[in-house]
PAVOTI-64316 format. One record per residue: residue number from 1; x, y, z of N, C-alpha, C, O, CB in turn; residue in three letters. Coordinates in pm, 1 decimal. Atoms other than C-alpha are relative to their C-alpha. Glycine has a CB too. Example, Ala and Ser with C-alpha at 12.3 -4.5 7.8 and 13.67 -1.06 7.14 Angstrom:
% PAVOTI-64316
 resi       nu       nv       nw      cau      cav      caw       cu       cv       cw       ou       ov       ow      cbu      cbv      cbw resn
    1     89.0   -119.0      0.0   1230.0   -450.0    780.0     90.0    120.0      0.0    193.6    118.1     66.5    -99.2      2.7    124.6  Ala
    2    -82.0   -119.0     -6.0   1367.0   -106.0    714.0    -77.0    109.0     73.0    -26.1    219.8     89.9     41.4     46.2   -141.5  Ser
//
This chain:
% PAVOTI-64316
 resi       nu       nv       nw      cau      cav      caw       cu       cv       cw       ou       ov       ow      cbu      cbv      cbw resn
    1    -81.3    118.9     13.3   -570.0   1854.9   4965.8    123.8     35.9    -81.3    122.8    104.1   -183.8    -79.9   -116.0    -66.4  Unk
    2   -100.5    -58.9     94.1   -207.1   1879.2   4866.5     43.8   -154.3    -98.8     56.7   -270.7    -60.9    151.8     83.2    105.4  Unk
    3    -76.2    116.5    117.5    -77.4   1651.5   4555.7    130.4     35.5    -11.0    161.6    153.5      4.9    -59.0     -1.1   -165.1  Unk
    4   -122.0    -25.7     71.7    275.4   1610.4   4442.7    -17.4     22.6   -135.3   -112.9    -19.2   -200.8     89.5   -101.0     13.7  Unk
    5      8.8      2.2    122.7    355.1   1706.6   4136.8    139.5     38.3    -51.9    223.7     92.6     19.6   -108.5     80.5    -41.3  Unk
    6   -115.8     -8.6     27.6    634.2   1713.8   3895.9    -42.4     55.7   -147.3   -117.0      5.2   -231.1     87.1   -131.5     24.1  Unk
    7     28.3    -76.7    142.0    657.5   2001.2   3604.2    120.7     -8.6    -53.9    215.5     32.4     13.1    -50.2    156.9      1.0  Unk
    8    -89.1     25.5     72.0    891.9   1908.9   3338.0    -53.2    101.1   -160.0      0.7     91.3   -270.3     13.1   -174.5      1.0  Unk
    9     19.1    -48.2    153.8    719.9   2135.1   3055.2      5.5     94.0     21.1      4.0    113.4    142.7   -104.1    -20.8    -86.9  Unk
   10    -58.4   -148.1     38.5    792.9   2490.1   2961.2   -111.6     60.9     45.1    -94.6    182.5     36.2     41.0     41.6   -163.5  Unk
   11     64.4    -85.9    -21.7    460.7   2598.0   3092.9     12.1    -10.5    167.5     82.1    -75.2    245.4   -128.2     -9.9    -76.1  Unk
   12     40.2     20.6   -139.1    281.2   2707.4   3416.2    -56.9   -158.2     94.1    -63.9   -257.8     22.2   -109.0     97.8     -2.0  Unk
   13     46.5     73.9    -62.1    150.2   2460.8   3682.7   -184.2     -7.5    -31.0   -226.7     94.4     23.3     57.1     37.2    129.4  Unk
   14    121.6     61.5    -36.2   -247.5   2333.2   3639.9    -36.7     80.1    105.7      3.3     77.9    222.1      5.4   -145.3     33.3  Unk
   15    117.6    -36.6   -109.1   -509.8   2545.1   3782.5   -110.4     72.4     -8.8   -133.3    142.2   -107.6     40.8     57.8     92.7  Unk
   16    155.7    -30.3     34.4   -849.9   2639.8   3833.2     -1.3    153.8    -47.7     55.8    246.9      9.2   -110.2    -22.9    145.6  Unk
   17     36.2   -162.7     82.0   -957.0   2961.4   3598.8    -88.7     66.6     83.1    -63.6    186.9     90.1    -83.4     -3.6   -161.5  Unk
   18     62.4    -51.2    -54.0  -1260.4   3019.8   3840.7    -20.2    -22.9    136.4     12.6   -138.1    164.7    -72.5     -1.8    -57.4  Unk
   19      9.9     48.5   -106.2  -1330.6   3010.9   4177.3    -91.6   -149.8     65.1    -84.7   -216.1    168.6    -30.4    106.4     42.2  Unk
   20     50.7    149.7    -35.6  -1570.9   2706.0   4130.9     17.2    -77.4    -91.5    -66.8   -159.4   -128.6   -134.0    -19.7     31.8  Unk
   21    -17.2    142.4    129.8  -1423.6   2502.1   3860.3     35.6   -122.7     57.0    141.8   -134.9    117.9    130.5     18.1   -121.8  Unk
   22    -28.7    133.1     -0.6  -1420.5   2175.2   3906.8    130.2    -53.9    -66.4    205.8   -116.6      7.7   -105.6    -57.9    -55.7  Unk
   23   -161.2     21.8     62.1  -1092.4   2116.4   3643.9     56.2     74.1    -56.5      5.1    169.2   -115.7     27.1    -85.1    -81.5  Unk
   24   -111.2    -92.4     15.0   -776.6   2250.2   3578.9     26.8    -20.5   -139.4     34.0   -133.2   -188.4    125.6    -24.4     94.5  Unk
   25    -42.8     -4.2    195.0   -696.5   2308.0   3199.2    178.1    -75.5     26.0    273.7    -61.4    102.3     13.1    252.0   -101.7  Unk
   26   -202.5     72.7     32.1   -358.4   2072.8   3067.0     38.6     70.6   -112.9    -38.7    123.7   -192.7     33.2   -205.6    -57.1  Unk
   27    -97.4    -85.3     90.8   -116.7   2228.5   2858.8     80.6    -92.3    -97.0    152.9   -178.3    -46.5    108.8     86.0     93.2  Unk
   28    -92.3     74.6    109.6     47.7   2075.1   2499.9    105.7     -0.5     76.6     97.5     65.8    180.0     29.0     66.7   -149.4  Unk
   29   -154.0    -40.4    -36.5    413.9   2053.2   2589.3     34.3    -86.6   -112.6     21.9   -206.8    -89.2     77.0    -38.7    167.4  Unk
   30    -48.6     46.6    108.6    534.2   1950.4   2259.3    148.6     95.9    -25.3    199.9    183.4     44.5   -120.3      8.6   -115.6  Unk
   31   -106.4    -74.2     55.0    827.7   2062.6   2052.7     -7.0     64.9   -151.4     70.4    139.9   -211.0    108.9    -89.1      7.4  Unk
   32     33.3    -36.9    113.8    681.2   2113.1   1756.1   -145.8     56.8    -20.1   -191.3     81.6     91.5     26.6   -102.7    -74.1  Unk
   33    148.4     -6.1     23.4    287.3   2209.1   1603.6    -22.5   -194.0    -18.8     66.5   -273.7    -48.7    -44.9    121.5   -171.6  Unk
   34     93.4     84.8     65.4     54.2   1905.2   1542.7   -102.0     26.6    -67.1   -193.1     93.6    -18.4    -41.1    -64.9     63.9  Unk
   35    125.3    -31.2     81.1   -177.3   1909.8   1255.9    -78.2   -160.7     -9.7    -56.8   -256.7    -83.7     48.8     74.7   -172.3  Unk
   36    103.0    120.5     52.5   -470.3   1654.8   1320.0    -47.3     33.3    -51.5    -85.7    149.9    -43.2    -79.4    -69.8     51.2  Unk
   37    100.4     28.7     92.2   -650.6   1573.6   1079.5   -146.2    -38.3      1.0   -173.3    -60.0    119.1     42.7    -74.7    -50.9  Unk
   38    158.8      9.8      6.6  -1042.3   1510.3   1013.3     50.2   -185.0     94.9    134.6   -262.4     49.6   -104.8      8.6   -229.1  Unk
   39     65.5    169.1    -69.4  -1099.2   1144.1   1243.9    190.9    -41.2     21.4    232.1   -157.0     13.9   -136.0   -159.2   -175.9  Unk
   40   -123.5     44.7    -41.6   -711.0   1155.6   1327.9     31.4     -9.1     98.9    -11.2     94.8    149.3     76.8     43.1    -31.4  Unk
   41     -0.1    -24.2   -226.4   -621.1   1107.0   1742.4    200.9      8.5     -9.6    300.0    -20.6    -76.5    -95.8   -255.8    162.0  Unk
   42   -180.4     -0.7    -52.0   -268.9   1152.8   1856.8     23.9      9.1    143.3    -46.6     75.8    218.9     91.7    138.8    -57.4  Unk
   43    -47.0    -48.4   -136.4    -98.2   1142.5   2171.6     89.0    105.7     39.8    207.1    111.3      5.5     51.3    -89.4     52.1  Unk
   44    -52.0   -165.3    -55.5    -13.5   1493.6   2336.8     44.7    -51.4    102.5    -17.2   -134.8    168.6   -110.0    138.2     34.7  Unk
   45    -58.8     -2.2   -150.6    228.2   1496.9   2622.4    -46.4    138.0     61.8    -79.8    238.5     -0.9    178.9    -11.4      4.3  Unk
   46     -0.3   -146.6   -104.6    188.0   1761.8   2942.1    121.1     -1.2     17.1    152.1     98.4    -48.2    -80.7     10.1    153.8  Unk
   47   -109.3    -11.9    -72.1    508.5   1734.0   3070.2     21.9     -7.0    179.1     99.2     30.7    267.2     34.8    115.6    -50.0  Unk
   48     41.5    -46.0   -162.1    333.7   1679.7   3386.4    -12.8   -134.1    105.8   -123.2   -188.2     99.0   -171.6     85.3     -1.0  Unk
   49      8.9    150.5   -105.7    370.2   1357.7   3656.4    -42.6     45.8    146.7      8.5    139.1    208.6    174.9    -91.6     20.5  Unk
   50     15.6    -26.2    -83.7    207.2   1345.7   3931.7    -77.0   -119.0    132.0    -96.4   -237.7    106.1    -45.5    104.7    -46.5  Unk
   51    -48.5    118.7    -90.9    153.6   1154.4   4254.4   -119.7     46.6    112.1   -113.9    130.8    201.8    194.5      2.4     60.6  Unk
   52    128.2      7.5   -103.6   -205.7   1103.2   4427.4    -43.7   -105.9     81.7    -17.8   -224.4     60.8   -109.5     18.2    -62.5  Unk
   53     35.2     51.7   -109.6   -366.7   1000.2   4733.9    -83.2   -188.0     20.1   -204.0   -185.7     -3.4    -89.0    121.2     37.9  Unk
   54    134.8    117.4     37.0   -549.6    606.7   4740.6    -69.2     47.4      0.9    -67.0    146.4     74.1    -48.7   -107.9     63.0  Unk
   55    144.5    -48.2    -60.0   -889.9    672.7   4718.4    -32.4     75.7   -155.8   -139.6     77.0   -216.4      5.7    128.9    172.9  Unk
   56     85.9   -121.7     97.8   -872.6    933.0   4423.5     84.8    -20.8   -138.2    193.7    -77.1   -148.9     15.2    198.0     68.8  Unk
   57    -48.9     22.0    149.5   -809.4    944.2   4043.5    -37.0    169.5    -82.0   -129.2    245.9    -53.2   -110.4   -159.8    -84.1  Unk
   58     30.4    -88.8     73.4   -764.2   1221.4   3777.4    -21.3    -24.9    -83.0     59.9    -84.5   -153.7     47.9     69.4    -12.3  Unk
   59     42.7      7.2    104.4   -983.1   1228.7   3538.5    -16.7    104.6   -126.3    -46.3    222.0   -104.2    -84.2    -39.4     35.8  Unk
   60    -83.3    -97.3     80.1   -895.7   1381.0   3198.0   -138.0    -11.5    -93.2   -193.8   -118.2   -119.0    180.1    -48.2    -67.9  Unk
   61    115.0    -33.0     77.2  -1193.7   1538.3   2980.9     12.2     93.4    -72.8     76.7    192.3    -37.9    -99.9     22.3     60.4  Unk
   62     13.5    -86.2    126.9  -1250.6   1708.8   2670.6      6.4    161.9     59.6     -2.1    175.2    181.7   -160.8    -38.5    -88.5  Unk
   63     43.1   -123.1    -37.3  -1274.0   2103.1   2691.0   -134.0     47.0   -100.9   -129.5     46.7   -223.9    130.7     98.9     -8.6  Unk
   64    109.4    -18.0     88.8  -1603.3   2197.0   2561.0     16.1    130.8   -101.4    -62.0    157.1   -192.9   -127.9     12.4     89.5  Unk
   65      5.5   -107.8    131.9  -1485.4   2504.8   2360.5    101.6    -65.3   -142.0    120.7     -2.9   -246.4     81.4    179.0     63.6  Unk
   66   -100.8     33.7    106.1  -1240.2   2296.4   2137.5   -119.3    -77.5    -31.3   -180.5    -28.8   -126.3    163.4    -69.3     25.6  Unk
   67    108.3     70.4     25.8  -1528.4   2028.2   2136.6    -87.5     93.9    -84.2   -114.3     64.2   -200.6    -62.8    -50.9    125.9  Unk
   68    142.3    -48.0    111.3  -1795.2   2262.9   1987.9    103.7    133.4    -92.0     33.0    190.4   -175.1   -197.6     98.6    126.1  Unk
   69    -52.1    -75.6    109.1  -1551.5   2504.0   1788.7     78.1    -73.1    -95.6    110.0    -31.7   -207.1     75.9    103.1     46.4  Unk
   70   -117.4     15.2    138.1  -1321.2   2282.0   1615.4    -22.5   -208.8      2.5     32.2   -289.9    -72.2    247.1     87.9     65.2  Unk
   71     38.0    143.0     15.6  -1459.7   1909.5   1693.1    123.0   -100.7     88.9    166.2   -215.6     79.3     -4.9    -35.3   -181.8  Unk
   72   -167.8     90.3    -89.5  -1150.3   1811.8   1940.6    -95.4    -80.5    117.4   -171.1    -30.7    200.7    166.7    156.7    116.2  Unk
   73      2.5     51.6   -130.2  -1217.6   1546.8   2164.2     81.9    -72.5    106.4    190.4    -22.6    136.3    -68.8    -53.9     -9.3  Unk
   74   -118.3     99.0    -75.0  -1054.8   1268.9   2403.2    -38.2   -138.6    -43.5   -143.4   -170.4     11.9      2.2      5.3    183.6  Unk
   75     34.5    154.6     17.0  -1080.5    880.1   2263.0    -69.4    -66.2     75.0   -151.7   -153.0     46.1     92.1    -74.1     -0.9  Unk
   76     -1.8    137.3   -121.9  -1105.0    731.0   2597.8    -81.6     96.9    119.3    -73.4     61.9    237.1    209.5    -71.0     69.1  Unk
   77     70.3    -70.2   -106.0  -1329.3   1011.4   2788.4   -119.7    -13.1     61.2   -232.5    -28.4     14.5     -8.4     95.9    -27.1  Unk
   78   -114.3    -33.7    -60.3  -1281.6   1042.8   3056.8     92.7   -105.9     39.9     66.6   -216.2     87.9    -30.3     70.4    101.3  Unk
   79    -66.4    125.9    -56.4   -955.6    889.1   3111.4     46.3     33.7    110.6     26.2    134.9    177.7    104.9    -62.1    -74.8  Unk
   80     39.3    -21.9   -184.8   -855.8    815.3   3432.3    110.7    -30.9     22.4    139.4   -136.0    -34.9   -118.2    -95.2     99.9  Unk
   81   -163.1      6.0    -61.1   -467.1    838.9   3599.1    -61.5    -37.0    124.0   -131.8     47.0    180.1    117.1    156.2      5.0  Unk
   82    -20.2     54.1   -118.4   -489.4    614.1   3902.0    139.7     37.2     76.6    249.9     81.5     44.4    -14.1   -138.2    -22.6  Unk
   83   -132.1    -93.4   -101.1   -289.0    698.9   4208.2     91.9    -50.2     31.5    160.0     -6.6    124.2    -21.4     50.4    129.0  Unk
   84   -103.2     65.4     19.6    -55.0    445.7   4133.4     56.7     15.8    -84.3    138.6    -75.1    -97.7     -5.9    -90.0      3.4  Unk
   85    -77.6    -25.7    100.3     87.0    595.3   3836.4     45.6     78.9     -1.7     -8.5    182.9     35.9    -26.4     -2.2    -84.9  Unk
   86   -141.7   -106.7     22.7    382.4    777.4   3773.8     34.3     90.9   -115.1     96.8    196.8   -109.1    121.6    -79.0     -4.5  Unk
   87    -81.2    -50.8    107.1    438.9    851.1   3429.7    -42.9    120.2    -51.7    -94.8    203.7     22.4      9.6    -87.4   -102.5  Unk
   88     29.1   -162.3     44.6    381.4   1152.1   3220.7   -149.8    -13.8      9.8   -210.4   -116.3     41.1     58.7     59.2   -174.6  Unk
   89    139.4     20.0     18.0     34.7   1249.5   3177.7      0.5     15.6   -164.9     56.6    112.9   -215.5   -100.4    114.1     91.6  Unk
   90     19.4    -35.6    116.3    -52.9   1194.7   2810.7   -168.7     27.3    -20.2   -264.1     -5.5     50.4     66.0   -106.7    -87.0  Unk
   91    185.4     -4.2     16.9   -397.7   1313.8   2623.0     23.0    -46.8   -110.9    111.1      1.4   -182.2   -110.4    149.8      0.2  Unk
   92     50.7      1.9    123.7   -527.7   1122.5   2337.0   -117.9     40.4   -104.2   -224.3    -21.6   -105.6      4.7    -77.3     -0.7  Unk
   93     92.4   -114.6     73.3   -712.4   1380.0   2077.5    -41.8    -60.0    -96.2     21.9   -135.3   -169.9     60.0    131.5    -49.9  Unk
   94    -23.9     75.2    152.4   -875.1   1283.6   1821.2   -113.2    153.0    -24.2   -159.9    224.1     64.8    -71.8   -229.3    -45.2  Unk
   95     35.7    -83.8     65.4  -1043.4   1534.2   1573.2   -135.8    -86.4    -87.3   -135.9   -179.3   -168.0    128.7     60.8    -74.3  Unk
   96    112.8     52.1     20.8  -1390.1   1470.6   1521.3    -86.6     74.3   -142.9   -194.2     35.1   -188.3    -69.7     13.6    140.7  Unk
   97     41.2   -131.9     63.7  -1444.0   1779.4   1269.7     28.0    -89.3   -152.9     51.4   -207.6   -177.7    112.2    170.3     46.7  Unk
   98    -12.8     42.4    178.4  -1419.5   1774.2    852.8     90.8    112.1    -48.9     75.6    172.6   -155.0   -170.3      5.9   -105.7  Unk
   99    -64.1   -101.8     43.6  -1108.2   2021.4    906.3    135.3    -37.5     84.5    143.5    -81.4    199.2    -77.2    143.9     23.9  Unk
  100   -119.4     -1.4   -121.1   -759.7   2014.0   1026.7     44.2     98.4     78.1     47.5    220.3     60.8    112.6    -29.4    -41.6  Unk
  101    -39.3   -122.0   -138.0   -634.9   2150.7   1350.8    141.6    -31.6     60.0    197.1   -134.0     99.7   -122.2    -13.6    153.9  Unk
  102   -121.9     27.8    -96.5   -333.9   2236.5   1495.9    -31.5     53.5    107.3   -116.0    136.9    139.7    133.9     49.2    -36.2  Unk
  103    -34.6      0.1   -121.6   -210.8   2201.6   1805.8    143.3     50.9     36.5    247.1      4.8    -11.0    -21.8   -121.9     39.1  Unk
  104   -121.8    -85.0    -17.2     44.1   2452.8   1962.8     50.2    -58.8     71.8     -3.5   -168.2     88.9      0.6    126.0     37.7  Unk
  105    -68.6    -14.1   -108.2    260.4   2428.8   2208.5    -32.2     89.8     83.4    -34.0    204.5     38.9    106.2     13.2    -22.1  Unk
  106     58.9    -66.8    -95.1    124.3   2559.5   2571.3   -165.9     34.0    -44.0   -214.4    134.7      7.5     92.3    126.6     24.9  Unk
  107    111.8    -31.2     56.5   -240.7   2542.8   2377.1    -61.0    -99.1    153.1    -15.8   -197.2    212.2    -25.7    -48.6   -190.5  Unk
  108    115.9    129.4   -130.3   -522.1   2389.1   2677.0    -59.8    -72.2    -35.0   -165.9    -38.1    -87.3   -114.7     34.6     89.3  Unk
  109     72.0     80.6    143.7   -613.3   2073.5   2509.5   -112.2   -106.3    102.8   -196.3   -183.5     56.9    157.1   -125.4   -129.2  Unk
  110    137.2     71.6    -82.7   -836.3   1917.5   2825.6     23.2     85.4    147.7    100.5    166.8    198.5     12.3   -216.2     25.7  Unk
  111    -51.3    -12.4   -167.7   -892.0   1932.6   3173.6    -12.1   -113.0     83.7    -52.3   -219.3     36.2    -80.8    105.0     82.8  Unk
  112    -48.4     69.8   -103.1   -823.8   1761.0   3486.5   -139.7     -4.5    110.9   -191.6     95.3    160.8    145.5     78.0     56.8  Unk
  113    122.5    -47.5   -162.7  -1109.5   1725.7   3771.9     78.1   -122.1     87.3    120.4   -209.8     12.0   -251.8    -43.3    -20.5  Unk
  114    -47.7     58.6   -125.5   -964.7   1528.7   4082.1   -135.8    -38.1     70.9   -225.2     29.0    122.5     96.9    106.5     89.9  Unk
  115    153.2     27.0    -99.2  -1226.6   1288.9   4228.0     47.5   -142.3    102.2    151.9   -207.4    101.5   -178.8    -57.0   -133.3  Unk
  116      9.5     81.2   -103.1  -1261.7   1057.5   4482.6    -95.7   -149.7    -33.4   -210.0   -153.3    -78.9    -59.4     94.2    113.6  Unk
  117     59.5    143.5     36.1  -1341.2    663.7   4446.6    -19.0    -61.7    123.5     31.5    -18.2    227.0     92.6    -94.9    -92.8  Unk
  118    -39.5    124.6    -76.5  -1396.9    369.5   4640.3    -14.2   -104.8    -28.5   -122.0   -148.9    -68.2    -37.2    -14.4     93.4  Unk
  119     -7.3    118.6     11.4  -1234.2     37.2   4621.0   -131.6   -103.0     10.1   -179.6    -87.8    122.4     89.3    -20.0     83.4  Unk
  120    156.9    159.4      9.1  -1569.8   -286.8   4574.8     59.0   -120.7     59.4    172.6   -155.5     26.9    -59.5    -76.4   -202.7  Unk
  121    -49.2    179.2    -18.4  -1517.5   -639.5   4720.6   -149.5      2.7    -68.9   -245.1     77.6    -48.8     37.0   -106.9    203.0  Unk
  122     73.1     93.5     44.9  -1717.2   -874.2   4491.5    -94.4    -75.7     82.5    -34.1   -144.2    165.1     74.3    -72.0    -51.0  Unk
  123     71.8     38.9    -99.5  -2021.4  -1000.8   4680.0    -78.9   -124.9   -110.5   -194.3    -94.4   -140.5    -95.6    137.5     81.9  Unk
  124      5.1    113.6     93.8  -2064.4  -1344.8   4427.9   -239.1    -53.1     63.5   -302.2   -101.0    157.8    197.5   -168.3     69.2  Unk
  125    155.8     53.1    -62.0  -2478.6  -1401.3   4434.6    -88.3    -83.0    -90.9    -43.8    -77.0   -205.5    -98.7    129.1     36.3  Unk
  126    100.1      4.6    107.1  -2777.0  -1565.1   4245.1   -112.6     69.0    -62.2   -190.6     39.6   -152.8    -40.6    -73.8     16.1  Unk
  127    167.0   -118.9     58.5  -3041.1  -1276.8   4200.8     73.3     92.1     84.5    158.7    101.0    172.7   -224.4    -39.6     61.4  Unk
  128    -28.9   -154.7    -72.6  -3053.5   -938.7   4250.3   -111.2     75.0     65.6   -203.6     -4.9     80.8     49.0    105.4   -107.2  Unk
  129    135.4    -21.7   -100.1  -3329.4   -734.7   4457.7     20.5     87.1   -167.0    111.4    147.3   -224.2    -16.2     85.0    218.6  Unk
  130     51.2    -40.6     53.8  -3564.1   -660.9   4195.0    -48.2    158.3     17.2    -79.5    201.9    128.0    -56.6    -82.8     -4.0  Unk
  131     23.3   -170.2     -0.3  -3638.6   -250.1   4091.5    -95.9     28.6   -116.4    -94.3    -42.7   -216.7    154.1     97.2    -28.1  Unk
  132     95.5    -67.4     73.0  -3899.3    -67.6   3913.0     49.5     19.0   -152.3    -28.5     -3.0   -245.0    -29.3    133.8     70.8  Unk
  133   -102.1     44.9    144.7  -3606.3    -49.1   3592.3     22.7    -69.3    -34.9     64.1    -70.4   -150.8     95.1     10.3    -27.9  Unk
  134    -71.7    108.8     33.2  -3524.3   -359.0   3613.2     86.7    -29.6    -98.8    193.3     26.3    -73.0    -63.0    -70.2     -8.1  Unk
  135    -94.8     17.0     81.6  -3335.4   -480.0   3309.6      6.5    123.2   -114.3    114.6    158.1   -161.8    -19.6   -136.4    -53.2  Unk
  136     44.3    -87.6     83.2  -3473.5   -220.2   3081.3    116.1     98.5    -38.8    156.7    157.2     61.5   -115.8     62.9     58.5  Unk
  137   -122.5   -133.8     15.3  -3174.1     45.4   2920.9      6.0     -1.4   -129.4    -60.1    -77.2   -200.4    167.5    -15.2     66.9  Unk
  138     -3.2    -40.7    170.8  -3076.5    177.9   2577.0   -101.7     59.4    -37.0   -172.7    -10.6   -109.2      6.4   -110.9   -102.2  Unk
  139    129.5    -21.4     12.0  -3361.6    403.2   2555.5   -123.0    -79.1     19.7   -208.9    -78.3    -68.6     -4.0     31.4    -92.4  Unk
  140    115.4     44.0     12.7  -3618.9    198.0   2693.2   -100.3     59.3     37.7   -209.9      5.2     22.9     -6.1    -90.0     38.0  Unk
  141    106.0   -113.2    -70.2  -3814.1    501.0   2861.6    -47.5     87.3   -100.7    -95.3    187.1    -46.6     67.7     98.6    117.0  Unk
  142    -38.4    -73.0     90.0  -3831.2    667.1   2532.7     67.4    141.2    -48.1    182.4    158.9     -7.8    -68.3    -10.3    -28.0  Unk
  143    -60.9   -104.2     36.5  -3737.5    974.1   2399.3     48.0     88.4     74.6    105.3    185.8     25.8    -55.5     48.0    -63.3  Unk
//
């Protein structure tokens, strides 16, 4: 599948490291360092806009080596660029750790996986067909 895309930041283009990765690492495009702080989030620009198909959304997720080395995550993960939006792609980080971290410029601060949805019509009812789970959630199966 081809996407548009529009690179406005000093790095390379988004793309898969292995032959079966699922997402593409995003790139700081700042002008300066950021130093978050312990429980601080900020918004990181890519420099990156881009322009997808109905049907599909990019969803933006933590990288698990910043996650378990330095406590970086995403606020809102995963967030999700619908294929009606235009604007930059931003990531919001927040620093989950009891240390501060910077953030470079061209550093890989998430990734990208490209998935596929589909639109719901509302089907308005009074009951639902009863299931073996029924209401039960929040650990109710235990441990």
């Amino acid at each position: 599948m081809n996407v548009k895309i529009i690179n406005k930041s000093k790095h390379p283009l988004p793309n898969y490291e292995t032959e079966f990765s699922a997402g593409m690492d995003l790139r700081a495009n700042i002008d300066q360092s950021i130093i978050l702080k312990p429980l601080q989030r900020t918004l990181v620009k890519t420099g990156l806009f881009i322009e997808l198909p109905k049907g599909f959304e990019a969803q933006i997720r933590p990288r698990s080596g910043l996650a378990y080395k330095h406590g970086i995550g995403i606020v809102n993960a995963p967030g999700t660029i619908d294929a009606d939006y235009r604007g930059e792609i931003g990531v919001i980080l927040v620093n989950l750790s009891t240390e501060d971290f910077t953030i470079n410029d061209g550093e890989r601060i998430c990734q990208m996986v490209i998935a596929e949805h589909k639109t719901i019509t509302w089907q308005e009812t009074d009951t639902l067909e009863n299931t073996e789970r029924g209401s039960g959630g929040f650990g109710h199966t235990g441990i």
